[in-house]
Backbone bond lengths (Angstrom), bond angles and torsions (degrees), N, CA, C in turn:
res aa  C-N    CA-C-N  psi(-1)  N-CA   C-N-CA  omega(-1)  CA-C   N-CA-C  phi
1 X - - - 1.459 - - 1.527 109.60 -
2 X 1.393 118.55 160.50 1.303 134.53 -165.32 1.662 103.06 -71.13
3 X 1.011 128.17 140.90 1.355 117.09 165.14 1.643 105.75 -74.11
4 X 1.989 100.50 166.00 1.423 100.26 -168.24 1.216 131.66 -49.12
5 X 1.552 143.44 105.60 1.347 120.24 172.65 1.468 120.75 -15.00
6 X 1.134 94.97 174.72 1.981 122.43 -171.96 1.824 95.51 -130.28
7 X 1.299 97.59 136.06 1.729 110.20 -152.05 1.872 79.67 -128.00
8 X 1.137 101.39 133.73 1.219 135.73 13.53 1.906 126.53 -74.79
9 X 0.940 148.00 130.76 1.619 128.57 177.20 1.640 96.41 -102.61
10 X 1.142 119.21 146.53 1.287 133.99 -164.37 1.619 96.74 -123.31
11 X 1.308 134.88 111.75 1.827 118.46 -178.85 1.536 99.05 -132.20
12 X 1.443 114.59 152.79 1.412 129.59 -179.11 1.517 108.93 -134.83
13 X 1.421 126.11 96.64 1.287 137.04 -178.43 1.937 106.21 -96.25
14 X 1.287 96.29 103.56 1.621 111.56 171.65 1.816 124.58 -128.11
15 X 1.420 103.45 153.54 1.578 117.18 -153.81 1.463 102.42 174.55
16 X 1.394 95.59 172.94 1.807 105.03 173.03 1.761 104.04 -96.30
17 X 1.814 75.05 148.76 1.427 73.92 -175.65 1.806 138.96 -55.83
18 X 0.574 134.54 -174.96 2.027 136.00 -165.81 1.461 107.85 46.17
19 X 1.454 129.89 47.30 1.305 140.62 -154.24 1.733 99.41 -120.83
20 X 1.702 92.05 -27.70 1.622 102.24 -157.09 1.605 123.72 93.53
21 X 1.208 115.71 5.22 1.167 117.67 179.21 1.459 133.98 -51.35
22 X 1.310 109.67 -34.66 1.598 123.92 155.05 1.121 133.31 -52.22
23 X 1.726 99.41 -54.99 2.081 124.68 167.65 1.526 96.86 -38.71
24 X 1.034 109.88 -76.61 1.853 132.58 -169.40 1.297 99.62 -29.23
25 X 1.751 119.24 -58.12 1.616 125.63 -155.95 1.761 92.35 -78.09
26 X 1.394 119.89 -39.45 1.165 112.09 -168.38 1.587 114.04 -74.09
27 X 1.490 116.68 -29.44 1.461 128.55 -178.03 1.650 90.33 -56.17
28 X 1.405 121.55 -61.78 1.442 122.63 173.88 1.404 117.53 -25.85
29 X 1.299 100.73 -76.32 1.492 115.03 -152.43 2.259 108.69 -71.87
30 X 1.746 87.82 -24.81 1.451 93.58 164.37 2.161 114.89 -74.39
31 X 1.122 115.35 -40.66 1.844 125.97 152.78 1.498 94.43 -25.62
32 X 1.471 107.94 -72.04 1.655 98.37 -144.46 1.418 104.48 -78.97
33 X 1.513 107.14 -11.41 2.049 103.33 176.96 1.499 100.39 -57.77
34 X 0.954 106.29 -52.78 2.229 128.41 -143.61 1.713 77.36 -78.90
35 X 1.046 145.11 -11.97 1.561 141.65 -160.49 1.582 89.59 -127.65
36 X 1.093 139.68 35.96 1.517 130.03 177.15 1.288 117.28 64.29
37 X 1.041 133.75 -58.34 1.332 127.90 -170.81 1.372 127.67 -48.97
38 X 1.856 91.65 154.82 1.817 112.89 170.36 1.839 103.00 -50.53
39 X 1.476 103.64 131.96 1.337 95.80 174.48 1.622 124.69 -121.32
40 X 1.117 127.55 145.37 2.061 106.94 157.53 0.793 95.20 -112.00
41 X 1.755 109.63 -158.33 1.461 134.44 160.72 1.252 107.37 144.19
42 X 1.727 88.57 107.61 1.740 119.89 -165.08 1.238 96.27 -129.10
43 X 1.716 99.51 122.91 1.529 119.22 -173.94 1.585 105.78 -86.10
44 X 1.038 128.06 -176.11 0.866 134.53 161.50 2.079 131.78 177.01
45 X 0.982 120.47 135.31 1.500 110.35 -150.35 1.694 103.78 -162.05
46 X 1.138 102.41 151.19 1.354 120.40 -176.22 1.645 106.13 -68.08
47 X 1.346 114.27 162.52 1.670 99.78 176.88 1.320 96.03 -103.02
48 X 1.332 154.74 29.73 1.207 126.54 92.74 1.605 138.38 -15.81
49 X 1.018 95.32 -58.84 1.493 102.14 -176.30 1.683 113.26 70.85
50 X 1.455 124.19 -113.02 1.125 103.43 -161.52 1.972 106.03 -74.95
51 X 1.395 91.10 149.67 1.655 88.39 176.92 1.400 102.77 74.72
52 X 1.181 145.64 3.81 1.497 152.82 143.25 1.703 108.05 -98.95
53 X 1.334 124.48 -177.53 1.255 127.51 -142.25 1.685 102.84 -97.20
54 X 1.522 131.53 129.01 1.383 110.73 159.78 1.537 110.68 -128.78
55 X 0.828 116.73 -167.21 1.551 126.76 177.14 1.667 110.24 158.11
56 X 1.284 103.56 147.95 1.447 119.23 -164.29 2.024 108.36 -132.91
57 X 1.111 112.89 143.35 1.248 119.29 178.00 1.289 106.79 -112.16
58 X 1.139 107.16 133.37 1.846 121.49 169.65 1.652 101.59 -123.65
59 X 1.556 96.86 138.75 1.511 87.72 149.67 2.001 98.82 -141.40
60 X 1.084 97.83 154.26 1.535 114.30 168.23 1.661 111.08 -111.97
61 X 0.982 100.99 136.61 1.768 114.92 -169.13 1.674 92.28 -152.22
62 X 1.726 85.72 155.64 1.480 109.01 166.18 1.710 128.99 -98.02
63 X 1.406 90.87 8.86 1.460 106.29 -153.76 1.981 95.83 -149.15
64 X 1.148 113.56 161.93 1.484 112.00 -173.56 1.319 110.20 -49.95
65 X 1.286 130.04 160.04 0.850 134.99 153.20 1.961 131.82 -99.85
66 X 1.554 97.77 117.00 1.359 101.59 -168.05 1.216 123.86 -72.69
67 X 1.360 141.76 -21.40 1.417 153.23 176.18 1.498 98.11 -159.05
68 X 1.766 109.49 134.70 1.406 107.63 178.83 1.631 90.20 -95.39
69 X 1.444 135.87 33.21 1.509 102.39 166.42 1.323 103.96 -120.90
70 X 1.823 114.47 150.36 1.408 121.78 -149.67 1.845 84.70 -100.60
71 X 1.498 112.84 119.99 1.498 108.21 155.14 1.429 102.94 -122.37
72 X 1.165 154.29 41.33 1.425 155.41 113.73 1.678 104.34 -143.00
73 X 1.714 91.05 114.58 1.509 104.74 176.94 1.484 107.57 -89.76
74 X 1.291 93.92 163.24 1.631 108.12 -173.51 1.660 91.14 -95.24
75 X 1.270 107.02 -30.49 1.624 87.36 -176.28 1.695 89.11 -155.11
76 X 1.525 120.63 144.84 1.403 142.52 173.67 1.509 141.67 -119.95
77 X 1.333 105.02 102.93 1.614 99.24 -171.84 1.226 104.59 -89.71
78 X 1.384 126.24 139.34 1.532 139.49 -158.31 1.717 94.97 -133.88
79 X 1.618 124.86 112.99 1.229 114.01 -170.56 2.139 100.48 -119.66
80 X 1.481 87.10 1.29 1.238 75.83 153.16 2.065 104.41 -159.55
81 X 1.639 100.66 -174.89 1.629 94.85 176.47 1.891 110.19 -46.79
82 X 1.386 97.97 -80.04 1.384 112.39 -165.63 2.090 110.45 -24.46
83 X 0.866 93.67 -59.74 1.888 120.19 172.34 1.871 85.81 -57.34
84 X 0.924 135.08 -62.51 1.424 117.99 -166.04 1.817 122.29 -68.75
85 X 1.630 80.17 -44.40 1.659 95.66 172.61 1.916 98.30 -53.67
86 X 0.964 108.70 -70.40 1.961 122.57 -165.59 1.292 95.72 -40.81
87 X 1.753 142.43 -61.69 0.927 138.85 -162.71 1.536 130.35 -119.14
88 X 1.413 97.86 44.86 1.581 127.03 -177.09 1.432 117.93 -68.39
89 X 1.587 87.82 -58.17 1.336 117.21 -160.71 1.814 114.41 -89.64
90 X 1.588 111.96 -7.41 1.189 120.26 169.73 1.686 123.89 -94.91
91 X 1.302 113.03 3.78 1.972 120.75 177.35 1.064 82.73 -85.93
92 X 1.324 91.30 146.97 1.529 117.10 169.79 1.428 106.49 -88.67
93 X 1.952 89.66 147.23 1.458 97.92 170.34 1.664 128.71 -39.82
94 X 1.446 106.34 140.87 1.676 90.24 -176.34 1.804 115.41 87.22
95 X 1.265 110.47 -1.79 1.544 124.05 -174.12 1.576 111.00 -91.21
96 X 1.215 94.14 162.41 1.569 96.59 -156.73 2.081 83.04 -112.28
97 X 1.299 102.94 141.22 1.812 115.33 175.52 1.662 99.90 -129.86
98 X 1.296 92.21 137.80 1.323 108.01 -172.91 1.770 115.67 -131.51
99 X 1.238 117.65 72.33 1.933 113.31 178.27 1.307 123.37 -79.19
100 X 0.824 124.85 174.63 1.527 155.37 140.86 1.714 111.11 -71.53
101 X 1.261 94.44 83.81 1.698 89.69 -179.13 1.552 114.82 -73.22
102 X 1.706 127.60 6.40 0.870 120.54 -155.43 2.071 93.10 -101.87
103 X 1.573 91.38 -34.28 1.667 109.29 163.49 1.058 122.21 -57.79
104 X 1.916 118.39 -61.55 0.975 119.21 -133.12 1.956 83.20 -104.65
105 X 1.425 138.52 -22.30 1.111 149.03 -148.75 1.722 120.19 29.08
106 X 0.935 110.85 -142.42 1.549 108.58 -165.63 1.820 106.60 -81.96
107 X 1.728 110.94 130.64 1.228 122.41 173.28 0.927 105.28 -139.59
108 X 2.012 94.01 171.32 1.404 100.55 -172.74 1.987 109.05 -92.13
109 X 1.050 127.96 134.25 1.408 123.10 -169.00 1.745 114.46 -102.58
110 X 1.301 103.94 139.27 1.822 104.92 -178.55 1.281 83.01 -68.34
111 X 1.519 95.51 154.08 1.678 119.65 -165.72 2.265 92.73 -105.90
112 X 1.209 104.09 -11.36 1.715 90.53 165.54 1.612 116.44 -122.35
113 X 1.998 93.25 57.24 1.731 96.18 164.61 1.462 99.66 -153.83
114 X 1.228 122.47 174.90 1.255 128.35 -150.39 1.773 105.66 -90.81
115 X 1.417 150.90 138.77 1.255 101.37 -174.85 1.519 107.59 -136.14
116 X 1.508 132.67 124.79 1.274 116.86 -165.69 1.891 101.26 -118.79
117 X 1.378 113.71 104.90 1.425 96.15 171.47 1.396 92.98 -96.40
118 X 1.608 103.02 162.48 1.654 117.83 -177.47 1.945 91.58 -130.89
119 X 0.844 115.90 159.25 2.034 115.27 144.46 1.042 102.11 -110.16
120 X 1.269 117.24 87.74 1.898 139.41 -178.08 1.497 86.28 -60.47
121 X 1.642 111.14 -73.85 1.395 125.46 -147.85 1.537 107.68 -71.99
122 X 1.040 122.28 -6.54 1.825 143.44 157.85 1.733 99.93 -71.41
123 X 1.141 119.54 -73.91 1.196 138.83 -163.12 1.819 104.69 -51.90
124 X 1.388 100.66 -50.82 1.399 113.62 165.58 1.440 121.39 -37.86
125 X 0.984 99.45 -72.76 1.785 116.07 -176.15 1.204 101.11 -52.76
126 X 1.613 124.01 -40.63 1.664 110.37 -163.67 1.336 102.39 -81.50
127 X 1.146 101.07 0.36 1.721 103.06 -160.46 1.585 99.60 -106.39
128 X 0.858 129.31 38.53 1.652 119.96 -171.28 1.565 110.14 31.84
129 X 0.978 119.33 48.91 2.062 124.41 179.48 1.220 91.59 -120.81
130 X 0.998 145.02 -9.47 1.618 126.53 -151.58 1.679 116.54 -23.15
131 X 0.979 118.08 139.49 2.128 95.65 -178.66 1.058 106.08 105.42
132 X 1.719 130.17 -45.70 1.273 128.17 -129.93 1.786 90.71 -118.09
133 X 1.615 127.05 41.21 1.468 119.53 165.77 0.879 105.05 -54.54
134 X 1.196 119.93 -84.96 1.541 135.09 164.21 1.378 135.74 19.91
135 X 1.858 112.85 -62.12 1.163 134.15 157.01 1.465 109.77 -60.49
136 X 1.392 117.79 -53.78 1.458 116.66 -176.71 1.558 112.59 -39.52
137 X 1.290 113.52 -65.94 1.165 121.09 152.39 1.247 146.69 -3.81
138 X 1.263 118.20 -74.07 1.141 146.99 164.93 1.746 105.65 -52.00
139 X 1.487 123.71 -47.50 1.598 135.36 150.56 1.594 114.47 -44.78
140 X 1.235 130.27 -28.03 1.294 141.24 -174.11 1.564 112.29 -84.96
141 X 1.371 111.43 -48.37 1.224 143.90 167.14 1.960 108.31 -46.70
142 X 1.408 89.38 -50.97 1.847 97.68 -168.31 1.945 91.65 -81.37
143 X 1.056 140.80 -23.68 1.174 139.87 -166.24 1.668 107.24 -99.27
144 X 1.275 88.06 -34.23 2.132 90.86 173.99 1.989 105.17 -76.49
145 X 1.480 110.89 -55.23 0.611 105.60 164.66 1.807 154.30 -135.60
146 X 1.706 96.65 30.43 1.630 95.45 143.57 1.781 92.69 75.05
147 X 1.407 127.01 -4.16 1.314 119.59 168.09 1.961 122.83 -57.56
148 X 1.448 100.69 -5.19 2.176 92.31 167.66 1.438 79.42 -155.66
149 X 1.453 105.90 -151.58 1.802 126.01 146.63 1.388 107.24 -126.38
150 X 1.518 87.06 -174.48 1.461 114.66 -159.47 1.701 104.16 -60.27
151 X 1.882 101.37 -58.24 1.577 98.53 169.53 1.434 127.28 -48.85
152 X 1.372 122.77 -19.03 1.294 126.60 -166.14 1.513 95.48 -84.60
153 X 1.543 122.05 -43.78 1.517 108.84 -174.65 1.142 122.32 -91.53
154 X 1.614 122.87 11.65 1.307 141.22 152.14 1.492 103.19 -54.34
155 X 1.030 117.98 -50.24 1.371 134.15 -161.06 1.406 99.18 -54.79
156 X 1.420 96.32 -86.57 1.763 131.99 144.62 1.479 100.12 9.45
157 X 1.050 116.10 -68.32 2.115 125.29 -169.52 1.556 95.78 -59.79
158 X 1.636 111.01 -51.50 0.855 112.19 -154.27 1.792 115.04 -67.88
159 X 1.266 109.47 -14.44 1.396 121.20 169.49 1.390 142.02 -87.61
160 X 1.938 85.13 -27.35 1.256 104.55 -178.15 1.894 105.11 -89.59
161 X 1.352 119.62 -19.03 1.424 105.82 -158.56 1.425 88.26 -95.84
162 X 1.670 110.92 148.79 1.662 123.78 -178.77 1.156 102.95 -58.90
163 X 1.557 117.19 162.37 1.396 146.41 149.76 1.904 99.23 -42.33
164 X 1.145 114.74 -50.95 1.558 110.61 172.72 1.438 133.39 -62.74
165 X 1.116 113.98 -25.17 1.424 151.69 176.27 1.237 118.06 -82.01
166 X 1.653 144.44 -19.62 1.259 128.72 -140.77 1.861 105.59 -65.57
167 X 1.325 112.46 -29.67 1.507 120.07 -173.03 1.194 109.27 -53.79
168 X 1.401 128.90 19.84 1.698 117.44 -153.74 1.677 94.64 -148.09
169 X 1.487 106.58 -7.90 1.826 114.85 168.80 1.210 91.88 -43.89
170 X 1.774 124.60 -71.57 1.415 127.29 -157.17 1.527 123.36 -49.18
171 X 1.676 102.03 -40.47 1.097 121.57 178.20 1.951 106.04 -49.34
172 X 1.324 98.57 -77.53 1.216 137.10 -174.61 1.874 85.57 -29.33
173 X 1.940 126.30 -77.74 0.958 135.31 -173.13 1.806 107.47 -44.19
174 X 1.094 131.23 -34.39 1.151 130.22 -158.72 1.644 107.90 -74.49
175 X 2.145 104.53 -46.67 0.942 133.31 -166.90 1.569 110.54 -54.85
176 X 2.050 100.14 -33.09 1.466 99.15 -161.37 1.687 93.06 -79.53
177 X 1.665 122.17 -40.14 1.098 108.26 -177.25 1.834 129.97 -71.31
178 X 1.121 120.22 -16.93 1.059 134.33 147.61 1.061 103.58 -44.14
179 X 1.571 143.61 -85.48 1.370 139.18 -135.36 1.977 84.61 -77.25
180 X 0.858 132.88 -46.71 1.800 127.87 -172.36 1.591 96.47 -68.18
181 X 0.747 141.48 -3.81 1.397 139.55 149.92 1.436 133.31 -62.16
182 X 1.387 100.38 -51.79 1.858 116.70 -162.77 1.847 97.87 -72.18
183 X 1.179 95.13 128.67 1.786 112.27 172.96 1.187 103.59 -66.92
184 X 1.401 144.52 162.72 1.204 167.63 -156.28 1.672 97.86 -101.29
185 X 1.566 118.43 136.42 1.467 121.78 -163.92 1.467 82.10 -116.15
186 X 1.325 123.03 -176.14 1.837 140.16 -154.44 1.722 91.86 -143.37
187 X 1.395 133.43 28.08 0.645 119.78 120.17 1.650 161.05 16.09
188 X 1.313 122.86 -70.95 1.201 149.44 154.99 1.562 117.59 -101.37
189 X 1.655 107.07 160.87 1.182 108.02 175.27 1.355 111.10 -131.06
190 X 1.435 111.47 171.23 1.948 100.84 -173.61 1.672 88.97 -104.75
């Protein structure tokens, strides 16, 4: 596993909507509460909504936070093309990118950022998760880069998943360790 991030971390999780894109930012931004940290997490989404565009900004800091909206992320989950194409070109050098290669399929990648495609949403389905890219993700994210642990986003599920929902903690827990598992696919090229 990654050693601990370096805070402030700045993250921008984008996709179409019913993807989970919100869940994901909030599983985050609930990590970095239960872990001390300054927190945001500003949704944001097409009025479409599902099957139209969302994406959410988190940042975790040790120190206030001056604007919760992310215009150069330290690190980017892209769960589909459109969302990857749009916010490619705004990580900062040295930034860590994180897709859904099963969404986003084969791209071309800036050669000064870190680059992890997964087929979460492949991986999902085979995996009895169906739903649960998202989470995978978010597991990929904690293993690239070491921003909480695993117990912490146990926690994390446990706050974030509804009173209607509780049957889906397990799910949810399995998803994160799964996704901190899966090796990096070749996918993309620089």
């Amino acid at each position: 596993m990654a050693e601990h991030a370096k805070m402030p971390l700045n993250i921008m999780l984008a996709g179409f909507g019913g993807q989970g894109i919100l869940f994901a930012g909030k599983l985050i931004a609930y990590a970095g509460m239960i872990d001390g940290h300054e927190i945001s997490w500003l949704p944001s989404y097409g009025p479409e909504m599902r099957g139209g565009t969302a994406n959410c900004s988190v940042c975790l800091s040790d120190e206030a936070i001056g604007s919760p909206l992310v215009t150069e992320p330290d690190v980017l989950i892209a769960m589909n093309l459109p969302s990857y194409e749009r916010f490619i070109d705004s990580v900062k050098p040295g930034g860590v990118v994180i897709v859904d290669e099963t969404m986003v399929g084969a791209c071309t990648m800036r050669p000064d950022i870190e680059y992890h495609p997964v087929p979460a949403t492949e991986i999902a389905e085979n995996s009895g998760l169906k739903g649960l890219a998202n989470v995978l993700l978010v597991g990929k994210m904690l293993a690239v880069t070491g921003f909480s642990s695993e117990k912490t986003l146990h926690a994390a599920i446990e706050k974030s998943v509804s009173a209607k929902h509780l049957d889906l903690i397990d799910l949810n827990r399995k998803a994160i360790a799964l996704g901190a598992g899966i090796p990096d696919s070749d996918a993309c090229t620089a």
